[in-house]
PDB file of N, CA, C and O in Angstrom:
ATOM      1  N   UNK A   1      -6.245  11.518 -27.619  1.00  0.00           N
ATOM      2  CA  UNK A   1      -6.922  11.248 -26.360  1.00  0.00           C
ATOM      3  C   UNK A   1      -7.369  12.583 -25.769  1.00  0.00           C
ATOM      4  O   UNK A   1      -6.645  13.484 -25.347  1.00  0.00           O
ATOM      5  N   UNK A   2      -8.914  12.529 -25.828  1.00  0.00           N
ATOM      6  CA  UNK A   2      -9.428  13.971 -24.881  1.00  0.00           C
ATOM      7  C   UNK A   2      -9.117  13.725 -23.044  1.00  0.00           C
ATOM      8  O   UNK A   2      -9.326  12.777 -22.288  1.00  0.00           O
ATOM      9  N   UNK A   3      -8.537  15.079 -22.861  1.00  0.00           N
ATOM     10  CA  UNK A   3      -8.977  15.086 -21.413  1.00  0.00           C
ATOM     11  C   UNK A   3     -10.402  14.693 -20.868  1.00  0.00           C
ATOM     12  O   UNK A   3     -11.253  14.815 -21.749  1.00  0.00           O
ATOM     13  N   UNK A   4     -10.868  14.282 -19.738  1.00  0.00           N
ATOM     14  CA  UNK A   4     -11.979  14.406 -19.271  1.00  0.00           C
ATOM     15  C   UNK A   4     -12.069  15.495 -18.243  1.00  0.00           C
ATOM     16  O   UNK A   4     -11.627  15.188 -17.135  1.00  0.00           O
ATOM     17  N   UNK A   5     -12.591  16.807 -18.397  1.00  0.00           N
ATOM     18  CA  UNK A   5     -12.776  17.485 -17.315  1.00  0.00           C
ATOM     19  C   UNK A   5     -13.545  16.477 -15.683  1.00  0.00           C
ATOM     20  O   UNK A   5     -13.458  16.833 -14.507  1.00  0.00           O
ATOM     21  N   UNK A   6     -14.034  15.585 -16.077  1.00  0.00           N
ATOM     22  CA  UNK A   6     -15.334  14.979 -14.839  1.00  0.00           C
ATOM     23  C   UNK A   6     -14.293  13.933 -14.171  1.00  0.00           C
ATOM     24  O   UNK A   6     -14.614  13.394 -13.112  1.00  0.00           O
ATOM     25  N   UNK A   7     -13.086  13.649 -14.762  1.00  0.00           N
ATOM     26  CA  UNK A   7     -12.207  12.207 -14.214  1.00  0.00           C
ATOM     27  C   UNK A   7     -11.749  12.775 -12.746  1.00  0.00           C
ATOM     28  O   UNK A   7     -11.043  13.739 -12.452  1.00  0.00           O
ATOM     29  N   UNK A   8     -12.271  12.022 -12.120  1.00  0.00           N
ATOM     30  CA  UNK A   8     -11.743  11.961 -10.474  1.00  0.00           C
ATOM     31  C   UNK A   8     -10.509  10.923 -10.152  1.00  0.00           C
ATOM     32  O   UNK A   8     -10.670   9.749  -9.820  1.00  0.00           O
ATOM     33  N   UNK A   9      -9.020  11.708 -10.344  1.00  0.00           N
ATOM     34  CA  UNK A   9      -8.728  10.079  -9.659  1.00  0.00           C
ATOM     35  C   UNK A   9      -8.720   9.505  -8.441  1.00  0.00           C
ATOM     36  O   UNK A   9      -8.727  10.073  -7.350  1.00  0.00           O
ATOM     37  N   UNK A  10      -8.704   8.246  -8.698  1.00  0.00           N
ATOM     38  CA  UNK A  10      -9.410   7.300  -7.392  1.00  0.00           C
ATOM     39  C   UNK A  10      -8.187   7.265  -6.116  1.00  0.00           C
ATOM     40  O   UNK A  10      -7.017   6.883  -6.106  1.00  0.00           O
ATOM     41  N   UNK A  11      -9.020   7.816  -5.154  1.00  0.00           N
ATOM     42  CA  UNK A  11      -8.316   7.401  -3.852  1.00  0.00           C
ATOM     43  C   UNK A  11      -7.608   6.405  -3.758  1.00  0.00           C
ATOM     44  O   UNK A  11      -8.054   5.317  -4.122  1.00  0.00           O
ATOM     45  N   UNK A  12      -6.098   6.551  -3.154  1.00  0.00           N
ATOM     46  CA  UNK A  12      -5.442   5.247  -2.972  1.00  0.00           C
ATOM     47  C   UNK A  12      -5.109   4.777  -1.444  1.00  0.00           C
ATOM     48  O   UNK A  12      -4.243   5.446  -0.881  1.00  0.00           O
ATOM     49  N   UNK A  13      -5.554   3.964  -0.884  1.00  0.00           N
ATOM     50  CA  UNK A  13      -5.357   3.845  -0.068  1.00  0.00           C
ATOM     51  C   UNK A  13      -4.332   2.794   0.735  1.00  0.00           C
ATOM     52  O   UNK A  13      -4.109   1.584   0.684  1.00  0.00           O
ATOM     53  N   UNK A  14      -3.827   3.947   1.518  1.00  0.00           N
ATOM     54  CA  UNK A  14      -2.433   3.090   1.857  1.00  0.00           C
ATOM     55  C   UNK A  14      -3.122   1.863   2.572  1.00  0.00           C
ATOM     56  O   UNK A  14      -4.222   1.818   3.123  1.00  0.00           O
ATOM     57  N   UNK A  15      -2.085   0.799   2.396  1.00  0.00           N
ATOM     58  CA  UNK A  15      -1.649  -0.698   2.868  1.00  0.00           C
ATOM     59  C   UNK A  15      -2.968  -1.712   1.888  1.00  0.00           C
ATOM     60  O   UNK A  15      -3.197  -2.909   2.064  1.00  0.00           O
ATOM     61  N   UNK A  16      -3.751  -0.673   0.747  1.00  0.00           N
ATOM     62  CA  UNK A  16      -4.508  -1.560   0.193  1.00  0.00           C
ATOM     63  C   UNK A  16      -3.964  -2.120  -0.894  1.00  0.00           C
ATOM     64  O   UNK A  16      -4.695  -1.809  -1.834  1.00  0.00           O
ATOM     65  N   UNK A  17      -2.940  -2.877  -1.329  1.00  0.00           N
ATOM     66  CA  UNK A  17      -2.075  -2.998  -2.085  1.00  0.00           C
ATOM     67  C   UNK A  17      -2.274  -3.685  -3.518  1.00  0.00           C
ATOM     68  O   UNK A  17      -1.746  -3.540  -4.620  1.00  0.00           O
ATOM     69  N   UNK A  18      -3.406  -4.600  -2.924  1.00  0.00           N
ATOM     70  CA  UNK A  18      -3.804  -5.604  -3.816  1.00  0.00           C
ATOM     71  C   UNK A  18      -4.951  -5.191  -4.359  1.00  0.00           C
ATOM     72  O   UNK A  18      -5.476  -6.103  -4.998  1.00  0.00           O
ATOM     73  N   UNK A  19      -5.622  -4.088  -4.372  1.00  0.00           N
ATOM     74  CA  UNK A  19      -6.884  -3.312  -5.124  1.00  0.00           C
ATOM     75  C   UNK A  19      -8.216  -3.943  -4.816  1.00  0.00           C
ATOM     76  O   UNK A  19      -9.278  -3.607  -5.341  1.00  0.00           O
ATOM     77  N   UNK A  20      -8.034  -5.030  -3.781  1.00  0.00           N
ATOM     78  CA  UNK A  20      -9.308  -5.951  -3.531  1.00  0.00           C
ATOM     79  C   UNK A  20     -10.743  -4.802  -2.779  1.00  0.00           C
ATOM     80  O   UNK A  20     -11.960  -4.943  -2.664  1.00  0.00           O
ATOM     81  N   UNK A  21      -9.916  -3.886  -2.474  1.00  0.00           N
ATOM     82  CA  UNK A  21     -10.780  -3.276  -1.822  1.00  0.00           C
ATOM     83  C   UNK A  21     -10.901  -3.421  -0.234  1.00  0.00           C
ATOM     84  O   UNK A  21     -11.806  -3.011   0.493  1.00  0.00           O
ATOM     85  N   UNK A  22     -10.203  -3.840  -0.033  1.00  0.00           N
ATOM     86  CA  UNK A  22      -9.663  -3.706   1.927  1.00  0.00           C
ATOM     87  C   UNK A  22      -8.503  -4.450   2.050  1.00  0.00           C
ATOM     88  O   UNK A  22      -8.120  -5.369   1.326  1.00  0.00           O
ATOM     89  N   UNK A  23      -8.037  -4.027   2.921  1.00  0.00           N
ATOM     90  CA  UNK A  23      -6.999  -4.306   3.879  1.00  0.00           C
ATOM     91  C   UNK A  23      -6.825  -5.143   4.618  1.00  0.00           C
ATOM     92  O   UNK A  23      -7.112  -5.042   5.811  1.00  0.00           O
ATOM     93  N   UNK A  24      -6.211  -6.374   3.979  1.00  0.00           N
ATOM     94  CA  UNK A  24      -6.128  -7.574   4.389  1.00  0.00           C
ATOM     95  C   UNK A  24      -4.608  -8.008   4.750  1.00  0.00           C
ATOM     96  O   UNK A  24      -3.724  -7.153   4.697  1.00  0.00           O
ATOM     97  N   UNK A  25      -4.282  -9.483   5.155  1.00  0.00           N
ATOM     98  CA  UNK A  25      -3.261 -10.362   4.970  1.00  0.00           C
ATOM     99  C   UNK A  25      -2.684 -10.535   3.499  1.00  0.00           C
ATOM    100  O   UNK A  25      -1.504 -10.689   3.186  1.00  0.00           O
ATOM    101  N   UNK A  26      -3.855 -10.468   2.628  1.00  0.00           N
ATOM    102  CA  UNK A  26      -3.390 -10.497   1.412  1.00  0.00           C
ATOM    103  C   UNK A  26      -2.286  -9.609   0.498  1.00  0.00           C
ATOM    104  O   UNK A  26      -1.698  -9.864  -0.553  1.00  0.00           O
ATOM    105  N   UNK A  27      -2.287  -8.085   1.681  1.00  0.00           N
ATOM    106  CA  UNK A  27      -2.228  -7.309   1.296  1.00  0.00           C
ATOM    107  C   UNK A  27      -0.333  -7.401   2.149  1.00  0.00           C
ATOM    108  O   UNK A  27       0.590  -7.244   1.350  1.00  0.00           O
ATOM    109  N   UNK A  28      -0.102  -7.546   3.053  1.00  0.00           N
ATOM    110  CA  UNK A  28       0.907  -7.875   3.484  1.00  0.00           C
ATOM    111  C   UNK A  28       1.892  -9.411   2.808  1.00  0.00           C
ATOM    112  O   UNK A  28       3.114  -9.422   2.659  1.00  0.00           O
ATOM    113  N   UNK A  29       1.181 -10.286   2.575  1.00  0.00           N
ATOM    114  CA  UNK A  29       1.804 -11.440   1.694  1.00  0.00           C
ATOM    115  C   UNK A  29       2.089 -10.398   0.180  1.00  0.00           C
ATOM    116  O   UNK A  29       3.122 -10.695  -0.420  1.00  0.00           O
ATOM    117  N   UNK A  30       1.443  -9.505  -0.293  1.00  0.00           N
ATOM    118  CA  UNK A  30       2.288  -9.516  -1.983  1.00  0.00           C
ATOM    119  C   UNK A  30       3.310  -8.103  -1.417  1.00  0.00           C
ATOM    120  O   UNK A  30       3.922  -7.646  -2.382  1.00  0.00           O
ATOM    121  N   UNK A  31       3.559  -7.482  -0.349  1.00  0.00           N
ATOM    122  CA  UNK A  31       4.556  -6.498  -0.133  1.00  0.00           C
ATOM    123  C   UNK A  31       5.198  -7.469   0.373  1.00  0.00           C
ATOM    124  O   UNK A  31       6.333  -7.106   0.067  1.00  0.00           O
ATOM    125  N   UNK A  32       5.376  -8.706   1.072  1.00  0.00           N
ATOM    126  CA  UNK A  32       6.538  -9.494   1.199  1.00  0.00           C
ATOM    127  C   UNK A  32       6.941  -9.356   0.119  1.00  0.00           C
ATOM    128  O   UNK A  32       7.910  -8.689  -0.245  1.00  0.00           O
ATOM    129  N   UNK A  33       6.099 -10.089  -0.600  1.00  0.00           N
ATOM    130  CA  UNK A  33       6.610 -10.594  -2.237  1.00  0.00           C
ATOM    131  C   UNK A  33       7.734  -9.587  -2.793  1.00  0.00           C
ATOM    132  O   UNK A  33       8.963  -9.648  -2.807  1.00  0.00           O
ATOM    133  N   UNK A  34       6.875  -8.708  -3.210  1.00  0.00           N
ATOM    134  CA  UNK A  34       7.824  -7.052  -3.857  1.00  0.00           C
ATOM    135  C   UNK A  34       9.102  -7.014  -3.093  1.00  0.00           C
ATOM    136  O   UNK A  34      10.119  -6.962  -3.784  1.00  0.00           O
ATOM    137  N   UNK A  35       9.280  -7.035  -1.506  1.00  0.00           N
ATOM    138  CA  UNK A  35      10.212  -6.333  -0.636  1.00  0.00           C
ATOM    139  C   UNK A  35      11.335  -7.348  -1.168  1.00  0.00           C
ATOM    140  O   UNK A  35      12.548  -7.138  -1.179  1.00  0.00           O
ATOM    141  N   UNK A  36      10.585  -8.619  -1.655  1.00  0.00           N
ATOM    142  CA  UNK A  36      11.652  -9.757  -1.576  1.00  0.00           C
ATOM    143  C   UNK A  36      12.618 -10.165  -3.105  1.00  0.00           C
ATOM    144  O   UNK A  36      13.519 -10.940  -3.423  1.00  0.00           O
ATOM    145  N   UNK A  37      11.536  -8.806  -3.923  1.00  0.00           N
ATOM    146  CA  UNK A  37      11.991  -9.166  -5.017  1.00  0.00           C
ATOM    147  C   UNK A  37      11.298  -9.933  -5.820  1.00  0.00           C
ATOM    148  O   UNK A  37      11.558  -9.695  -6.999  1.00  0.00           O
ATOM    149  N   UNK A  38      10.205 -11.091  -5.594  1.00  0.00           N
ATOM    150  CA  UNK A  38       9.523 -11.938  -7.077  1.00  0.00           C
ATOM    151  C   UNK A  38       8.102 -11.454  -7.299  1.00  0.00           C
ATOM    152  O   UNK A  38       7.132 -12.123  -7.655  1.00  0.00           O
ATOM    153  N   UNK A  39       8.181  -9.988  -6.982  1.00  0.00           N
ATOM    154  CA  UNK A  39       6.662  -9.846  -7.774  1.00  0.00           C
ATOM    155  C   UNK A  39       7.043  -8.239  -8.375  1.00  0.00           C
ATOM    156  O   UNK A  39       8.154  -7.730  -8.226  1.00  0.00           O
ATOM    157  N   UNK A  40       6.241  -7.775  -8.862  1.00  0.00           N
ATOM    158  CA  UNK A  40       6.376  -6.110  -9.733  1.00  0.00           C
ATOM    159  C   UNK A  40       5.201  -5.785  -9.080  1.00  0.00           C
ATOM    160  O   UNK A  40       4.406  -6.659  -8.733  1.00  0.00           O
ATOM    161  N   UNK A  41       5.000  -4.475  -8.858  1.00  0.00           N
ATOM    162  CA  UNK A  41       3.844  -3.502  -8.591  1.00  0.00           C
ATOM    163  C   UNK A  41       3.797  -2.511  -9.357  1.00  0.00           C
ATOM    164  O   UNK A  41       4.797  -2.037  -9.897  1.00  0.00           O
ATOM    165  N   UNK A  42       2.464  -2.016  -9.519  1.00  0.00           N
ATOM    166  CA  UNK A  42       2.303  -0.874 -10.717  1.00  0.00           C
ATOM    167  C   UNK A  42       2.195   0.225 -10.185  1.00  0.00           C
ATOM    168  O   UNK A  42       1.469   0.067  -9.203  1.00  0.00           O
ATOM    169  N   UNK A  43       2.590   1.541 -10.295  1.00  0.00           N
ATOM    170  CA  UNK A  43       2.567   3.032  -9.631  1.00  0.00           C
ATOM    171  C   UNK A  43       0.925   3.251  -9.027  1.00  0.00           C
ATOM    172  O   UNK A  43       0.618   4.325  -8.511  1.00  0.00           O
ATOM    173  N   UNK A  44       0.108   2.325  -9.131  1.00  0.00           N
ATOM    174  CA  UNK A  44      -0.836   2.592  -7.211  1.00  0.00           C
ATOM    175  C   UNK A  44      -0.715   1.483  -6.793  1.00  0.00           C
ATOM    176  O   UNK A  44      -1.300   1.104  -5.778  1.00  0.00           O
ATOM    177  N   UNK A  45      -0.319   1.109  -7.147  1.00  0.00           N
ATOM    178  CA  UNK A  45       0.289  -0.494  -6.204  1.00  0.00           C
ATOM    179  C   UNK A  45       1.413   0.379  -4.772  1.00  0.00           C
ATOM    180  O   UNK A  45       1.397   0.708  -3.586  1.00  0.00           O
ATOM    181  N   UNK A  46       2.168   0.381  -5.881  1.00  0.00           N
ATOM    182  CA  UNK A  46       3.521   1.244  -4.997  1.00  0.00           C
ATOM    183  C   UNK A  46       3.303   2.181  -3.888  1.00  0.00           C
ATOM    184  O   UNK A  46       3.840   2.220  -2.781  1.00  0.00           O
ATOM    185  N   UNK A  47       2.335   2.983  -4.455  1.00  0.00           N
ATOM    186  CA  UNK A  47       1.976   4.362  -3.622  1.00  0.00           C
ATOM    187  C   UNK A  47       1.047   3.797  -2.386  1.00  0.00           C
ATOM    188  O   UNK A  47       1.139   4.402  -1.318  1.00  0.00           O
ATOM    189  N   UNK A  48       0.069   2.558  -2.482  1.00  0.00           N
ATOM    190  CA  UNK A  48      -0.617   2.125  -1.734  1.00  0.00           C
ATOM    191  C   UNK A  48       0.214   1.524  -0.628  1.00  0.00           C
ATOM    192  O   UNK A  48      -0.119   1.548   0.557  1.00  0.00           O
ATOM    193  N   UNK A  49       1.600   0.845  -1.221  1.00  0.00           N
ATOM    194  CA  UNK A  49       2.510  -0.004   0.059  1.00  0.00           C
ATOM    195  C   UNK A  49       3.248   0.725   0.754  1.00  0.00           C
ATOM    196  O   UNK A  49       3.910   0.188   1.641  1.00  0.00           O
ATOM    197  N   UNK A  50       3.348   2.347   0.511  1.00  0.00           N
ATOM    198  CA  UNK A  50       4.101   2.909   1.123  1.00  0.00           C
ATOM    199  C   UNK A  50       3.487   3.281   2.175  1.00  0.00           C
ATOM    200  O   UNK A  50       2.879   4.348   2.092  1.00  0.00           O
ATOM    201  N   UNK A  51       3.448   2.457   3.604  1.00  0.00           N
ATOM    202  CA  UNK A  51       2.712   2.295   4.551  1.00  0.00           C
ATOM    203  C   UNK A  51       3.465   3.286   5.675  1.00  0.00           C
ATOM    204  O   UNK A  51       2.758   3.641   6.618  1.00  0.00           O
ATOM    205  N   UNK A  52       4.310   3.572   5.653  1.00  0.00           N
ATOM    206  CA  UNK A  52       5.469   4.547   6.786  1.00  0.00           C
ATOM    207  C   UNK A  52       5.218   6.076   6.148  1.00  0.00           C
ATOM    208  O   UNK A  52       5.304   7.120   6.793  1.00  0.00           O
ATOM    209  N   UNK A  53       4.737   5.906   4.085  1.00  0.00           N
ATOM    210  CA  UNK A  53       4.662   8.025   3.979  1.00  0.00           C
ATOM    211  C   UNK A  53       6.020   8.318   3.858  1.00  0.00           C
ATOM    212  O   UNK A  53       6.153   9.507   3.564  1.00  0.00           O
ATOM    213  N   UNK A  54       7.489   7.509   4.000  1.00  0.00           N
ATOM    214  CA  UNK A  54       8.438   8.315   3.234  1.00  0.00           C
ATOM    215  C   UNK A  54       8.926   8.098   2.048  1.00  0.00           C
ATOM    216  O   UNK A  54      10.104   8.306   1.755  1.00  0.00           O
ATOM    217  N   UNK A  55       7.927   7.599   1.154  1.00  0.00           N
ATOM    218  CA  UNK A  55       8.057   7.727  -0.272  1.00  0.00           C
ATOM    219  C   UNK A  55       9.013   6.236  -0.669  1.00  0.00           C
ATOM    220  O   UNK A  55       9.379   5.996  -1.820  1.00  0.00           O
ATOM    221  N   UNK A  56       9.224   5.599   0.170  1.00  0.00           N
ATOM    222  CA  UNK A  56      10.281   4.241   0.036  1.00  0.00           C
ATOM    223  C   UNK A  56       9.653   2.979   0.100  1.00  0.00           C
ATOM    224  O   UNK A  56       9.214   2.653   1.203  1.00  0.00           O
ATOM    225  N   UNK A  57       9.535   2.308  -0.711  1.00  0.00           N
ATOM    226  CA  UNK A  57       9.212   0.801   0.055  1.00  0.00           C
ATOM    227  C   UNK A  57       9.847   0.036   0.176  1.00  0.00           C
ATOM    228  O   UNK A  57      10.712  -0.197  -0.668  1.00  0.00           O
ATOM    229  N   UNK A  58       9.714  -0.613   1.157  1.00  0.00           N
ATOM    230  CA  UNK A  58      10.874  -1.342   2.180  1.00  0.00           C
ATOM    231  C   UNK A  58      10.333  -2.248   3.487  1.00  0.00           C
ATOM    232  O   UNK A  58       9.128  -2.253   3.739  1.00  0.00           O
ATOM    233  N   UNK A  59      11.110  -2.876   4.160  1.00  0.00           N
ATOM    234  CA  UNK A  59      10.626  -3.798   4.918  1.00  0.00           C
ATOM    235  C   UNK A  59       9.786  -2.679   6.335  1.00  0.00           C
ATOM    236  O   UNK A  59       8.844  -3.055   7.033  1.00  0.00           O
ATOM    237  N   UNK A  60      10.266  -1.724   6.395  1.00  0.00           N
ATOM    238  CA  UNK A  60       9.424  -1.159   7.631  1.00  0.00           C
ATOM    239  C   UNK A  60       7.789  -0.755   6.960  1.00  0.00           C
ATOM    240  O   UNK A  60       6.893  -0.261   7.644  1.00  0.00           O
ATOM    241  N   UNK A  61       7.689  -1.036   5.740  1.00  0.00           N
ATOM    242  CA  UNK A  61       6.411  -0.645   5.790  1.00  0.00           C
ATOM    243  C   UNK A  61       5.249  -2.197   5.973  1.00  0.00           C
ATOM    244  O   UNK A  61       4.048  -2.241   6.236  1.00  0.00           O
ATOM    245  N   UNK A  62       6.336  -3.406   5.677  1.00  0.00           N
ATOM    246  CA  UNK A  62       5.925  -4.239   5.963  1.00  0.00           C
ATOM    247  C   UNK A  62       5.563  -4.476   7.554  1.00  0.00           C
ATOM    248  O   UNK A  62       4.542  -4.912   8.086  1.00  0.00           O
ATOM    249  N   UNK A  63       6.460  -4.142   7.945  1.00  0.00           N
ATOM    250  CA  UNK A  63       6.117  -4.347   9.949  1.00  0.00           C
ATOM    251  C   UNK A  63       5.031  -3.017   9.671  1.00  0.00           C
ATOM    252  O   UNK A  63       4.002  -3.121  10.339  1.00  0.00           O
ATOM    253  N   UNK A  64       5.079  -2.193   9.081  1.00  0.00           N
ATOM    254  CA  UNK A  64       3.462  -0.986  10.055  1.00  0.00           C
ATOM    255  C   UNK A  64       2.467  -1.880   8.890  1.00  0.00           C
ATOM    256  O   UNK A  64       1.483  -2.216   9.549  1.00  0.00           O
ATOM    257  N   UNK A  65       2.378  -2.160   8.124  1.00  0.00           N
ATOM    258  CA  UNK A  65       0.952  -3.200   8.087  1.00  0.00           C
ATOM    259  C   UNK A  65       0.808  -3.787   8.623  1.00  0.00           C
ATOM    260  O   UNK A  65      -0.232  -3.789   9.282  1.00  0.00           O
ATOM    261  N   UNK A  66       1.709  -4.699   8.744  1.00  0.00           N
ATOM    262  CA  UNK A  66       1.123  -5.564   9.996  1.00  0.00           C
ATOM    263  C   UNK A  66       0.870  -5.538  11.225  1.00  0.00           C
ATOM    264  O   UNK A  66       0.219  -6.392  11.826  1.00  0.00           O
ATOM    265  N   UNK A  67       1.577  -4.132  11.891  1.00  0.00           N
ATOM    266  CA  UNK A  67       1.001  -3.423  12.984  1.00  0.00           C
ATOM    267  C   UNK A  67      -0.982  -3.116  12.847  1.00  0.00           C
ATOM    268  O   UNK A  67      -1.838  -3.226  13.725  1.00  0.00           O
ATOM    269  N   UNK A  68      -1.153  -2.605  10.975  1.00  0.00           N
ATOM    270  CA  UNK A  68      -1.994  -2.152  11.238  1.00  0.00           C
ATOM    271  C   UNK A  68      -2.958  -3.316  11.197  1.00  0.00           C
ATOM    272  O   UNK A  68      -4.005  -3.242  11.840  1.00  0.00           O
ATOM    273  N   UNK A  69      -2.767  -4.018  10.727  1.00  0.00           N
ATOM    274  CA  UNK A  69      -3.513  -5.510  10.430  1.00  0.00           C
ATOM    275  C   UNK A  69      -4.665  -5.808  11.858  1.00  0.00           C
ATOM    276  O   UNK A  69      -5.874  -5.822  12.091  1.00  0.00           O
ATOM    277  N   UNK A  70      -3.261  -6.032  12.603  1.00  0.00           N
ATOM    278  CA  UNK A  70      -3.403  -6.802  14.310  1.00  0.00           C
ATOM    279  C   UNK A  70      -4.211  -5.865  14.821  1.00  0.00           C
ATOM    280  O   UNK A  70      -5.124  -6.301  15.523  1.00  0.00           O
ATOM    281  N   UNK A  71      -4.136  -4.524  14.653  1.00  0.00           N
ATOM    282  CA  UNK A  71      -4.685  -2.966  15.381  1.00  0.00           C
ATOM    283  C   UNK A  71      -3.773  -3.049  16.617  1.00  0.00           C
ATOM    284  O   UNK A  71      -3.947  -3.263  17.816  1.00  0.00           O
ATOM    285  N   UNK A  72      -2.535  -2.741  15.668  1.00  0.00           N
ATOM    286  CA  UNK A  72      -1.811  -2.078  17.098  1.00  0.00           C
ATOM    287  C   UNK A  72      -1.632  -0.366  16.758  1.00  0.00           C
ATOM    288  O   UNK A  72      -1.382   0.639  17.424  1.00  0.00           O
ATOM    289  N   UNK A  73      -1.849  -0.608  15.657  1.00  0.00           N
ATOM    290  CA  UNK A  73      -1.722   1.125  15.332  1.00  0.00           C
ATOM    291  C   UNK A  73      -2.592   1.249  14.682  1.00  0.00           C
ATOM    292  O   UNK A  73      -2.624   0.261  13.949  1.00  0.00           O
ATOM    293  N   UNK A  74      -3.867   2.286  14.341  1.00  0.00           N
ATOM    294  CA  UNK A  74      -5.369   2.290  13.429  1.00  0.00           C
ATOM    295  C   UNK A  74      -5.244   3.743  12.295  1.00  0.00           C
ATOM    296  O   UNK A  74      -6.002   4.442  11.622  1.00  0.00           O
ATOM    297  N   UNK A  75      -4.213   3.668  12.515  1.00  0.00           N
ATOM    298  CA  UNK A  75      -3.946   4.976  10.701  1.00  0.00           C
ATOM    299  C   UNK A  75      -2.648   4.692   9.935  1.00  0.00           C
ATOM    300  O   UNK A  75      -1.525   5.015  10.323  1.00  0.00           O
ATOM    301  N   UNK A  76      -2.827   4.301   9.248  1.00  0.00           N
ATOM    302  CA  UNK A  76      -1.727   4.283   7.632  1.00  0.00           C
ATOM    303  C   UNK A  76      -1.816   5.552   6.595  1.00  0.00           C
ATOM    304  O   UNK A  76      -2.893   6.097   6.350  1.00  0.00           O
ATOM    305  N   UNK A  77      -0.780   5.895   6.110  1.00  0.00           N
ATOM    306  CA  UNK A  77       0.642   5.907   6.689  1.00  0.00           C
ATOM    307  C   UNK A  77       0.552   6.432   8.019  1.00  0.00           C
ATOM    308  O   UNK A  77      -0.259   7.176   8.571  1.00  0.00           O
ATOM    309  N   UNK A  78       2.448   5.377   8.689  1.00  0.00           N
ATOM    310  CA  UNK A  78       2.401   5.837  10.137  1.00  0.00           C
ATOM    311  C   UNK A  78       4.069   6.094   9.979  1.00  0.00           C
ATOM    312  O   UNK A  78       4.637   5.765   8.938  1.00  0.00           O
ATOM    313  N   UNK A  79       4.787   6.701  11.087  1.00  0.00           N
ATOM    314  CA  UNK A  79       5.817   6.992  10.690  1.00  0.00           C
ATOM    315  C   UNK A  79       6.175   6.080  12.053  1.00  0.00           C
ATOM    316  O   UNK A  79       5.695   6.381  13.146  1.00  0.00           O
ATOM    317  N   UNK A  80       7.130   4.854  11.858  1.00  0.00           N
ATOM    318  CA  UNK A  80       7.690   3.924  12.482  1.00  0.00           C
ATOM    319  C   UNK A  80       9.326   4.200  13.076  1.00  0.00           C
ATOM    320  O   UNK A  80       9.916   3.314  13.695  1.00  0.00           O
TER     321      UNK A  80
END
């Protein structure tokens, strides 16, 4: 496998979890899922749900999506 000098990797953006390309409900229903245990996420899955920035996922990143969802808070990661 050649390197590609030109490969950009792609921005991940927190609380976009589900790769749809925005930041939805959808996106808070599959970090239930994960937090709860019946789903797997793949390493930008993961990095995308870590919505709090301390490297953990866990139920507080579930409450700051959905903070950010409603717009009670308008930047992800937030530190809760």
């Amino acid at each position: 496998i050649e390197e590609n000098p030109e490969y950009i990797k792609p921005e991940i953006a927190a609380g976009e979890i589900n790769r749809d390309g925005r930041v939805s409900l959808l996106d808070v229903v599959l970090l239930c899922k994960y937090t709860a245990g019946s789903v797997t996420l793949n390493s930008s899955q993961l990095e995308a749900a870590d919505c709090t920035g301390d490297s953990i996922v866990n139920s507080s990143d579930v409450t700051a999506l959905q903070m950010y969802i409603v717009e009670k808070i308008s930047v992800l990661p937030v530190v809760i």
